[in-house]
N, C-alpha and C positions, 0 to 999 in steps of 0.2 A: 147866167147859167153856164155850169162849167162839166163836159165830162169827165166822170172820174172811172179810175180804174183803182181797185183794189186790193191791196198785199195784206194777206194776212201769216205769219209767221209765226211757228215757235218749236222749239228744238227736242223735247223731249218727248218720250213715251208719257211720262207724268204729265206734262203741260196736255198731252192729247185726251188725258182721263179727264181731268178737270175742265176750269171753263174759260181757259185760253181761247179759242175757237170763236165761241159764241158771244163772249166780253168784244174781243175784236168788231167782230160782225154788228153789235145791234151797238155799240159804240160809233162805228161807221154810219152806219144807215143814219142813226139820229144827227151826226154833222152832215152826212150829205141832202136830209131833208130840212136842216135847219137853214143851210146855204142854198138853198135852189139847186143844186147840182143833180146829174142825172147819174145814178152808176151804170156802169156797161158793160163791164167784166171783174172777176174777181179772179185773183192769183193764188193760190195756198199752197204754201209750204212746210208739209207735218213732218217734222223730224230732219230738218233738213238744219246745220248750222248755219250761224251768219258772223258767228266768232270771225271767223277768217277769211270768211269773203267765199265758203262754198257755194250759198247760194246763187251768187253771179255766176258759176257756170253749172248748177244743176240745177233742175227742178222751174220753180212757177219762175222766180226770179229772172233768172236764163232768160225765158219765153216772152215776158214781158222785152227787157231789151232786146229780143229777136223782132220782136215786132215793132220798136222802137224805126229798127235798122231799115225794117222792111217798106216803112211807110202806113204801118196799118194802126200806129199811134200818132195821130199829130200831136203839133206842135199845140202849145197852150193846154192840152188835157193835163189832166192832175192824175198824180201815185199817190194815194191814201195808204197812210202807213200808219199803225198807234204812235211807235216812237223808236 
């Protein structure tokens, strides 16, 4: 059993109407209850690029490696990402 933590992304106003969101979400759940895994936080980044690597320093992205840095993510937990 593995903690997971999970990103979910996507950049546009349009992806936010539709069902980028929720695809992610119940995409996830169903691999972390297929795996025994526990989720324990989710990250979300609505409108935020990843083109260029904005997400590394705004928004969920950021926060995640902040807490990478901090100690409040060990070592061996899992980033659940679609792709």
């Amino acid at each position: 059993m593995g903690i997971v933590h999970s990103y979910i992304r996507y950049s546009s106003k349009r992806q936010k109407k539709g069902s980028s969101e929720r695809r992610q979400l119940e995409n996830g759940d169903k691999w972390i209850k297929r795996e025994g895994h526990v989720l324990t936080k989710e990250y979300l980044d609505s409108g935020v690029s990843g083109l260029r690597g904005r997400n590394k320093h705004v928004g969920a992205l950021s926060k995640f490696l902040e807490h990478i840095a901090t100690g409040r993510v060990k070592p061996n937990e899992i980033l659940l990402v679609e792709a």
